[in-house]
N, C-alpha and C positions, 0 to 999 in steps of 0.2 A: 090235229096232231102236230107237234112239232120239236125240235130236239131237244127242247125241257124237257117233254112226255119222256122220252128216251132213254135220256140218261140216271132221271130216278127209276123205270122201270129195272136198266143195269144194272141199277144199283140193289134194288130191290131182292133179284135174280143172285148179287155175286155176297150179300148178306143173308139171305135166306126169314129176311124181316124187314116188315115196311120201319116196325123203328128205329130198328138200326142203319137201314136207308136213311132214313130222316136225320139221325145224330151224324151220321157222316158228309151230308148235304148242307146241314143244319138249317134246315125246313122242320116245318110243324107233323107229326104221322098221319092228322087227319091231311093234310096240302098229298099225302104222298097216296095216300087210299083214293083221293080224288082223284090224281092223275093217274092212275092205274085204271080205276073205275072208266075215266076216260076214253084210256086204250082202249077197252075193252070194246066199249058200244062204238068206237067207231072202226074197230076190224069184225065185230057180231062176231069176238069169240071169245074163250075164257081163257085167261093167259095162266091164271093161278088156282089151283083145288085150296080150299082151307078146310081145314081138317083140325079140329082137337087144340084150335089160335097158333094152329102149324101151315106154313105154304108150302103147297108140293107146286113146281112148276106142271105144265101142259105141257101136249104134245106144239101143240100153236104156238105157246111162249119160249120152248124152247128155239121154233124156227123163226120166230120174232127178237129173241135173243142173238142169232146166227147176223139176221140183217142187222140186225140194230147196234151190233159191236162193230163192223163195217164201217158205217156209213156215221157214226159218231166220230169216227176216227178220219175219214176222210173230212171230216167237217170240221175238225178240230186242225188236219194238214191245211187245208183253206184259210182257218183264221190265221194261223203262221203264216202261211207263204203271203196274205195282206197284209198284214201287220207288220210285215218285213219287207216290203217293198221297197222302202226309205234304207233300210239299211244294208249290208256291204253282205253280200251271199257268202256262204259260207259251206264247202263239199269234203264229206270225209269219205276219200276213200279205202277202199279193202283189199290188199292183193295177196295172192298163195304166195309162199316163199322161191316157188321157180321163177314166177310174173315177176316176182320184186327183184328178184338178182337179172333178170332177162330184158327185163323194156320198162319199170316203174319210175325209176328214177330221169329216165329222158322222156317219159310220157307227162311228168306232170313238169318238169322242164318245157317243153312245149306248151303245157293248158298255161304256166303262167306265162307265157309272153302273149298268148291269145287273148288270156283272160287276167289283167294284170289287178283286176277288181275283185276279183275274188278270191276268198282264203282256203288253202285247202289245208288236208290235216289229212296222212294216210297210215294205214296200219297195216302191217304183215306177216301171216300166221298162215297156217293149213289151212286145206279147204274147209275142215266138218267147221270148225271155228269162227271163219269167214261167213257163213251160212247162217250159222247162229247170229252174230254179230247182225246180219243183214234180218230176219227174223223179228231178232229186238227193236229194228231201228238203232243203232247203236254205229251203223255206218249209213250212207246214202245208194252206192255203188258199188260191187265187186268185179274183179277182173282174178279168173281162177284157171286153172289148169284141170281140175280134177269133176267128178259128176255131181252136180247137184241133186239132192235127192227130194226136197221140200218143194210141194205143190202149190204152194204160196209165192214160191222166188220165179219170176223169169229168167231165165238162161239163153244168150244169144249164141253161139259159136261165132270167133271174129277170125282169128290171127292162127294159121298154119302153125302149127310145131308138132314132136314127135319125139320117141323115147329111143335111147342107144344102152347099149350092153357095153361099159367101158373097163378095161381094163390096163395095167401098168403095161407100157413100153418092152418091160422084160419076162412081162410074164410069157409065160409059152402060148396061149392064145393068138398074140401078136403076130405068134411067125404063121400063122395057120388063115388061110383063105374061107376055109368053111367049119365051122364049129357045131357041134348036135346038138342039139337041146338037151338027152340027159348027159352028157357031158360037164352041165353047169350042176348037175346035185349033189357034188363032191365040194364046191368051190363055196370058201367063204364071200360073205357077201356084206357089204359097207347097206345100212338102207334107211330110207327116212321115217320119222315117227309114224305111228297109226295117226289116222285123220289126213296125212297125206293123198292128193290127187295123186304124184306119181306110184307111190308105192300101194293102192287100190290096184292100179290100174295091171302091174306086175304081178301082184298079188293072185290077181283073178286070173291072166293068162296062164302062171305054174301050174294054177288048180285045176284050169279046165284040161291040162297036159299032165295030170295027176302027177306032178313033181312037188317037193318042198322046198324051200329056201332055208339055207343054212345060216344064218345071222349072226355074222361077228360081232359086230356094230352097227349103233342106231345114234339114230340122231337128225335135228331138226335144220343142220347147215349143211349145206351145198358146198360149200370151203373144206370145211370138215371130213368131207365124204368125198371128195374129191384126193386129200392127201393122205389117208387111208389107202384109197386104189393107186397110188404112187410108190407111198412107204412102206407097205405091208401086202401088197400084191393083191388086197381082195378085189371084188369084181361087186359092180356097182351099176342100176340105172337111174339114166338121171337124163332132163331133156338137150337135145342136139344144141341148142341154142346158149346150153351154161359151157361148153368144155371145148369151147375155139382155142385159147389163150395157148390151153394146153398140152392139143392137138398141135399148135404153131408149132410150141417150143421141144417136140417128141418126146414128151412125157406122158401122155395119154394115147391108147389104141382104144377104136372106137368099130364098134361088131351091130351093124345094124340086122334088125328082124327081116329076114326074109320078104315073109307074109305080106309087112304092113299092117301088124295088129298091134302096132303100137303107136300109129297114128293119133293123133288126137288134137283139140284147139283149147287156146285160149279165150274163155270168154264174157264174155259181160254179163251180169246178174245184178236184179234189183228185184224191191217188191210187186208183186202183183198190183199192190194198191197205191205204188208208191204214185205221184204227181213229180215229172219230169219236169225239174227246171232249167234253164237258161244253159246255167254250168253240168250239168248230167251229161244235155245234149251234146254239148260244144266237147267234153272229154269223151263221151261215147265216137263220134267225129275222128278225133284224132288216134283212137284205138284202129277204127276200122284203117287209118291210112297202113296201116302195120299188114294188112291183110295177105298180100302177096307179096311180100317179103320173103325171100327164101333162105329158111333154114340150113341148107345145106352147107359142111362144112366140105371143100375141095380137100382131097387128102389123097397120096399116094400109093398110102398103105391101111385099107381099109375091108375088113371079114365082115363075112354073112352069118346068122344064125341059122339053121335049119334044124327041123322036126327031125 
């Protein structure tokens, strides 16, 4: 058996015909009934029913199919990462739009002085996006705020951060030490698009507090959302880590959770199957230095949320 066998059986499986395997390989249909035939006798099972000059997959060929899409593919990442040895590596990475206004751009400031050899290329979008992205292969790395749901991506948690309840300087909150929780069901609210890690996360806490959020405004900037809670008083969350500047300059009052249910990290994500190279490593490295770092902004004038 060997990844020849394999890849026309693939082929076989994603056509649902050895000749149309064939014309797409362009191999002969008997070279392809051969190597089927192959398989066969040497796992003693039937990968394929034929019926009526129709193939019905097996229960075997399907879990033969399972391995065999795997492990082509990891085989196919091998002849890359050889074949490229000779040349200049090359790491795209993936960040959520909090990670990217928070730590991306002094992070990969950092990989290149580390790594002055390698090219990077990085993109910045929500989490469900990033995920995707990582899914396709279409990036190498992500660093996200929000949950990963796909049982394909690894998720490390790295970097301490946490969410705040911000609102304008003038708003009446400001002057108040402790705030209820249904006291925010009246209050409009600045929030970031669906597919967002922070606004998941908000999301679920209102629910499980059977409150709704009232939604002025939406939108996928942190800037944006920001001068909304300034110029029109709404009330916004967003992580500790974006609204220092702010906070300096007392235009922003910042109303942390109680609880600490709005804790959370940033973290690293790649595939299951990926194959960790050189530059992964050496950027994963420099994320973790970020780890105990503290978020916390010192402030004077600073409210609690409570239930």
């Amino acid at each position: 058996m060997t990844i020849r066998h394999l890849r026309i059986f693939l082929e076989v499986v994603k056509n649902k015909s050895m000749n149309a395997a064939a014309a797409k390989l362009y191999i002969s249909q008997p070279t392809v009934s051969q190597a089927i035939r192959e398989l066969e006798e040497h796992y003693g099972v039937l990968l394929f029913e034929r019926l009526n000059r129709r193939l019905y997959i097996t229960d075997a060929g399907r879990r033969l199919f399972t391995y065999a899409k795997s492990l082509v593919k990891q085989f196919d990442d091998l002849e890359e990462k050889m074949f490229n040895l000779s040349k200049k590596e090359k790491i795209r990475i993936g960040a959520t739009i909090t990670v990217g206004e928070a730590i991306l751009s002094d992070v990969i400031n950092r990989f290149n002085k580390k790594e002055p050899n390698i090219e990077v290329y990085s993109y910045m979008n929500n989490t469900r996006l990033i995920e995707n992205k990582l899914l396709k292969s279409e990036i190498d790395i992500g660093i996200v705020e929000g949950q990963i749901k796909s049982s394909d991506l690894i998720s490390i948690p790295e970097v301490n951060d946490y969410l705040v309840l911000i609102c304008s300087t003038k708003h009446p909150f400001a002057r108040k030490k402790t705030i209820k929780l249904e006291e925010l069901a009246n209050e409009n609210f600045a929030m970031r698009e669906k597919g967002s890690g922070t606004r998941e996360l908000f999301e679920r806490y209102m629910a499980e507090n059977g409150l709704d959020i009232k939604i002025a405004f939406e939108g996928n900037s942190p800037e944006a959302i920001k001068k909304e809670v300034i110029n029109n008083n709404y009330l916004a969350v967003i992580s500790i880590c974006l609204v220092e500047e702010e906070v300096k300059n007392s235009q922003i009052h910042i109303i942390e959770c109680a609880e600490g249910a709005w804790d959370r990290y940033f973290s690293i994500v790649y595939h299951k199957d990926k194959v960790l190279t050189k530059g992964m490593e050496s950027l994963i490295e420099i994320i973790r230095d970020y780890k105990n770092k503290s978020t916390r902004i010192k402030t004077d004038s600073e409210s609690r949320l409570i239930k």
